[in-house]
ZABAVO-699518 format. One line per 4 residues: number of its first residue (from 1); for each residue x, z, y of C-alpha. Coordinates in nm, 3 decimals, always signed. Layout:
! ZABAVO-699518
NUM = X:Z:Y  ...
! end
This chain:
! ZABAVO-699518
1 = -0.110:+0.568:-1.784  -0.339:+0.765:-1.577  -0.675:+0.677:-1.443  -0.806:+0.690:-1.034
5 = -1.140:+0.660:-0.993  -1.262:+0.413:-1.326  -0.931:+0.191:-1.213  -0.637:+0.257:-1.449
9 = -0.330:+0.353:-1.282  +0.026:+0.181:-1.433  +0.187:+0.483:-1.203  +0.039:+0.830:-1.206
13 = +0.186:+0.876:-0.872  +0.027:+0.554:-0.706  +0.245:+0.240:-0.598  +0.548:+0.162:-0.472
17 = +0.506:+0.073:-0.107  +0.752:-0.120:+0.080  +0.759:-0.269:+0.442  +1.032:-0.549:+0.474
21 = +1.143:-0.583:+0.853  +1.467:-0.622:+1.085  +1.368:-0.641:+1.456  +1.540:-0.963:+1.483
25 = +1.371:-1.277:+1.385  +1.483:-1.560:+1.172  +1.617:-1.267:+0.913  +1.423:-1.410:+0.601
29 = +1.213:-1.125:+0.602  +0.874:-1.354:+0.493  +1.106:-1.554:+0.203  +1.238:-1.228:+0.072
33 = +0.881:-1.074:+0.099  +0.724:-1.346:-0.087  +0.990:-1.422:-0.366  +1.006:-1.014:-0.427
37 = +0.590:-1.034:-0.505  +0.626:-1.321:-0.760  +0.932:-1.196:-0.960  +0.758:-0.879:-0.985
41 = +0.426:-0.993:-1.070  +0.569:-1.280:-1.309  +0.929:-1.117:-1.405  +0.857:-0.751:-1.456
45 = +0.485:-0.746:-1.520  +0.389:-0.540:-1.232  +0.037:-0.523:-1.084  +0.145:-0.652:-0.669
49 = -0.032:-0.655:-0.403  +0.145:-0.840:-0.094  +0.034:-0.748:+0.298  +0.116:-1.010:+0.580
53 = +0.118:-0.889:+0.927  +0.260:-1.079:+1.120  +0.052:-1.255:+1.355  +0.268:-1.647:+1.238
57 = +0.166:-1.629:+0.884  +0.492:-1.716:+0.726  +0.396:-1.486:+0.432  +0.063:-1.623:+0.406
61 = +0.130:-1.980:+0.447  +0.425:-1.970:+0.167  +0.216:-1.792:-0.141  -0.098:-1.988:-0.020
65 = +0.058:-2.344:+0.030  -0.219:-2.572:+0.111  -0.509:-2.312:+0.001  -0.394:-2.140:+0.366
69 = -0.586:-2.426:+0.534  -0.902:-2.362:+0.351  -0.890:-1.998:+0.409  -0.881:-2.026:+0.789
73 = -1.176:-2.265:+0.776  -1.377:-2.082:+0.572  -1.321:-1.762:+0.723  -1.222:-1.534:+0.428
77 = -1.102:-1.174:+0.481  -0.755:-1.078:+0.624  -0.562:-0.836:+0.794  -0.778:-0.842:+1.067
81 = -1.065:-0.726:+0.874  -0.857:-0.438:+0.789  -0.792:-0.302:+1.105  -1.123:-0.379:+1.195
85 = -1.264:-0.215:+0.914  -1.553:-0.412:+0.869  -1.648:-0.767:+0.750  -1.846:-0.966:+1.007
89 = -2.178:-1.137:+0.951  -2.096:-1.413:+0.794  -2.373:-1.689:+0.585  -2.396:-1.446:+0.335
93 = -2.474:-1.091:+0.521  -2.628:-1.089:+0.835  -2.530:-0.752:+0.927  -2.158:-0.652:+0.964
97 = -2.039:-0.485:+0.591  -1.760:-0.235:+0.516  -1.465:-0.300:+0.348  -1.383:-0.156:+0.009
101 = -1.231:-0.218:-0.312  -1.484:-0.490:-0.425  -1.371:-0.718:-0.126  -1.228:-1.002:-0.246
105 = -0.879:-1.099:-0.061  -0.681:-1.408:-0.227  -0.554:-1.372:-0.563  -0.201:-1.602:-0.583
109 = -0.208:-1.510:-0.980  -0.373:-1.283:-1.234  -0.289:-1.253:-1.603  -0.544:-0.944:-1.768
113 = -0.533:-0.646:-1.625  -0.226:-0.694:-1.361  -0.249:-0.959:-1.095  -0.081:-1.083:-0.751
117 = -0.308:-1.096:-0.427  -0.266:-1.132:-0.103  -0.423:-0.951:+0.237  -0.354:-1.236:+0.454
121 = -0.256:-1.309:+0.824  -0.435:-1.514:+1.086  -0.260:-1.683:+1.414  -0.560:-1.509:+1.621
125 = -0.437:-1.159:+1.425  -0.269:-1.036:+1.735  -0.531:-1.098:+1.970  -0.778:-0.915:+1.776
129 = -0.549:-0.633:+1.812  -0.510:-0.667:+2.160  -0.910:-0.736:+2.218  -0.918:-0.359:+2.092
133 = -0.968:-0.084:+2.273  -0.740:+0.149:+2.073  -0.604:+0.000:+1.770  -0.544:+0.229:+1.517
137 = -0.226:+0.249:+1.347  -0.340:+0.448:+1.024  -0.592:+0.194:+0.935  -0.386:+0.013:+0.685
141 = -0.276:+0.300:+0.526  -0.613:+0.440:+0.527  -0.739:+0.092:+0.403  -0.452:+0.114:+0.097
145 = -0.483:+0.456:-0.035  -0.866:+0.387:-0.040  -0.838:+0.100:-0.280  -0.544:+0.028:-0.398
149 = -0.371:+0.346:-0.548  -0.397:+0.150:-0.895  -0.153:-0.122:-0.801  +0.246:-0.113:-0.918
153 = +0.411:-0.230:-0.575  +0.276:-0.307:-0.204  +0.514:-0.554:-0.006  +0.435:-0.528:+0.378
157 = +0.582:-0.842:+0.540  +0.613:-0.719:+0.924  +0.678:-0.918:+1.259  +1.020:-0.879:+1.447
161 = +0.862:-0.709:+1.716  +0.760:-0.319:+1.740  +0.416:-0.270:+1.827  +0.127:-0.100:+1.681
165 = +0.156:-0.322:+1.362  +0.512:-0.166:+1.301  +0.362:+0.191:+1.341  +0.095:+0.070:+1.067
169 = +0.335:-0.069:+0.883  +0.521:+0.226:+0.858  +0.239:+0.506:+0.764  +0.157:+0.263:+0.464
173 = +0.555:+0.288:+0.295  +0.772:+0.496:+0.127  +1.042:+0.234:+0.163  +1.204:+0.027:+0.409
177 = +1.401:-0.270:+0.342  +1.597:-0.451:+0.608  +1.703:-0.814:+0.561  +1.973:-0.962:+0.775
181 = +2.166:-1.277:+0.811  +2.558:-1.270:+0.832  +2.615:-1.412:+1.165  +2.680:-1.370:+1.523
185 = +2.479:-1.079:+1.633  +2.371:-1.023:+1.295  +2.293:-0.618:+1.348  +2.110:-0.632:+1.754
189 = +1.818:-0.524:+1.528  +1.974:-0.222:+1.366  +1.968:+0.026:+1.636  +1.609:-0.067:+1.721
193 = +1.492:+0.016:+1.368  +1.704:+0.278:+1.329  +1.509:+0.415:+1.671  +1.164:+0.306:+1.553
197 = +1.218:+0.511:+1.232  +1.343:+0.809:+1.384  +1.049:+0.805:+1.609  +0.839:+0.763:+1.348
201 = +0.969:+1.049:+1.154  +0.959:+1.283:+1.436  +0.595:+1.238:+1.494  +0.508:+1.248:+1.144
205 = +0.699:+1.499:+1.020  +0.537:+1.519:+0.630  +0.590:+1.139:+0.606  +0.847:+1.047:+0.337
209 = +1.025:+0.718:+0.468  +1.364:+0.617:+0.397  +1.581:+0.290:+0.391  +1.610:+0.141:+0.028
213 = +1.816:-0.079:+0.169  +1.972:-0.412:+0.342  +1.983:-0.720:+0.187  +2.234:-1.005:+0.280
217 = +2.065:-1.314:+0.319  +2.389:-1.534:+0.321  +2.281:-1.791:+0.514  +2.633:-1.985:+0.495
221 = +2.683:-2.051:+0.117  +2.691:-2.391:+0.056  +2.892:-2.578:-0.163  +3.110:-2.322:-0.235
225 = +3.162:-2.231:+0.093  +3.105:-1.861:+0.157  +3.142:-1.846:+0.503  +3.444:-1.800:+0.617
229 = +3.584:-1.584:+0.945  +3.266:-1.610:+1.070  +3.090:-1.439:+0.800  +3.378:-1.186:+0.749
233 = +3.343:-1.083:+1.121  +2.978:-0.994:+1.086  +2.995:-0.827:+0.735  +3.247:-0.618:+0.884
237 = +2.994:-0.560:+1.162  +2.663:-0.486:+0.905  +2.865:-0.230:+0.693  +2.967:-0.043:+1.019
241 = +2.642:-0.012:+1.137  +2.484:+0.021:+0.808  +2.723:+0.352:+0.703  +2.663:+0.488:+1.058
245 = +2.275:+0.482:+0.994  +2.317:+0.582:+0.646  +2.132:+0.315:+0.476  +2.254:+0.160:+0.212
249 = +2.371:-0.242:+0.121  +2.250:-0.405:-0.217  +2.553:-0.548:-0.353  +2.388:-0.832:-0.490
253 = +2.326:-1.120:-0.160  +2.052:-1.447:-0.174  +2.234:-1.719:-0.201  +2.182:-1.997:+0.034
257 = +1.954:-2.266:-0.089  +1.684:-2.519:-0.074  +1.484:-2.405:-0.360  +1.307:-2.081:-0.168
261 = +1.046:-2.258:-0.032  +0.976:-2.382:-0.359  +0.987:-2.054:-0.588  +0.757:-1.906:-0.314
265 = +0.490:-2.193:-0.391  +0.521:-2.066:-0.751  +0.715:-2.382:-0.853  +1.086:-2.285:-1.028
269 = +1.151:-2.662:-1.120  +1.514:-2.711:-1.026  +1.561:-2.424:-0.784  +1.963:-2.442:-0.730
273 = +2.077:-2.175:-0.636  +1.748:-1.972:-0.634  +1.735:-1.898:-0.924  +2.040:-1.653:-0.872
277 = +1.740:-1.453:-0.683  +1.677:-1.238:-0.982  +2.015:-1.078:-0.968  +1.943:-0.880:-0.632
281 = +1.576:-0.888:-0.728  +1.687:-0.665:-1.012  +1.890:-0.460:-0.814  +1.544:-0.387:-0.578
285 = +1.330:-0.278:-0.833  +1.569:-0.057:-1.007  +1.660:+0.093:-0.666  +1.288:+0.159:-0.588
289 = +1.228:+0.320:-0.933  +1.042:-0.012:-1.082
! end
């Protein structure tokens, strides 16, 4: 293990940084997001730090549960902070403060030396943004590489719409992975991603970015039913576009089921079909080189 600045580093060359998006809502991008951060933190022993930033929360509200209430009351630091880059005066400083490695975001678990946090989101995240006069997309990965080059993996939960936060999203990962549902226009997203990155790439040129992946979120299985036509029609559909863009399908799907909501609380009590998770969880991290 190598050391960065007093903090000791579990990978010389700094964390694995993934952004999990599909322009196309209702994907499961915040579930998959979520569930990936615990079963690396509490599977494979990995030091995680998970980013939400989209503007609804979803990532926020499932790892935080009822402690999400509490932090929006009390004001604690989030995402906005980070593009802000500064902390606001506040009962304790009267003066606005900068942001650095000793400010304390919300820690879902620690266990010695490895831990999960959270930067959360707030519902007021995108007006902040627009309040701005010139948002600036490399703050987050600014923000990252500043004070958290000691952590194991990154998981960037993004919103289903391009915008700045995309861009951001992007200069902060190595790795994309793209969740999608199999159903009726299950792939209107792909060619808008596939755009975004190749604009992306094009303007930053020395940016290494690439696709680890899609993941089927099989929305259908239930009871042993996998689907059917329906499904057929639009896996046929995902592994066209999928080849033509280049990137790559896990073979292992999520399984439909009640228990996600559950396992992203931190509570694996009779998860059903859930717990099957692990099996394309595994796939992930061995893809990503974790």
């Amino acid at each position: 293990m190598g050391f960065d600045g007093g903090m000791e580093v579990a990978r010389p060359n700094g964390p694995v940084t993934v952004c999990v998006i599909n322009l196309k809502g209702g994907v499961g991008k915040s579930t998959i997001s979520a569930l990936l951060a615990r079963h690396g933190y509490s599977n494979r022993s990995l030091d995680v730090l998970a980013i939400d930033i989209d503007p609804q929360a979803n990532l926020s509200q499932g790892l935080m549960h009822r402690g999400y209430a509490a932090f929006l009351s009390q004001q604690r630091p989030s995402i906005v902070e980070v593009f802000n880059g500064y902390l606001p005066p506040s009962s304790s400083s009267a003066v606005p403060t900068p942001l650095s490695a000793a400010t304390q975001f919300e820690v879902i678990g620690s266990n010695g030396s490895r831990s999960l946090e959270l930067i959360p989101s707030r519902f007021d995240f995108s007006d902040n943004l627009l309040g701005a006069v010139r948002p600036d997309p490399r703050s987050l990965a600014r923000f990252l590489s500043a004070n958290y080059h000691h952590k194991d993996l990154i998981i960037i939960d993004c919103a289903p719409t391009e915008s700045v936060l995309t861009t951001a999203a992007y200069h902060a990962s190595s790795n994309v992975l793209v969740p999608v549902k199999p159903e009726f226009f299950a792939t209107i997203g792909f060619p808008l991603l596939q755009q975004s990155l190749s604009n992306f790439r094009n303007q930053n040129r020395g940016h290494n970015i690439s696709v680890a992946g899609v993941v089927i979120n099989n929305a259908f299985y239930h009871g042993g039913n996998d689907g059917g036509p329906e499904k057929a029609r639009a896996m046929d559909e995902i592994r066209t576009e999928s080849a033509k863009n280049g990137w790559p399908i896990y073979q292992r799907q999520m399984l439909h089921s009640r228990g996600y909501p559950k396992m992203m609380r931190g509570d694996n009590s009779y998860p059903g079909n859930a717990e099957l998770f692990s099996r394309f969880a595994n796939e992930f991290f061995s893809s990503v080189g974790l």
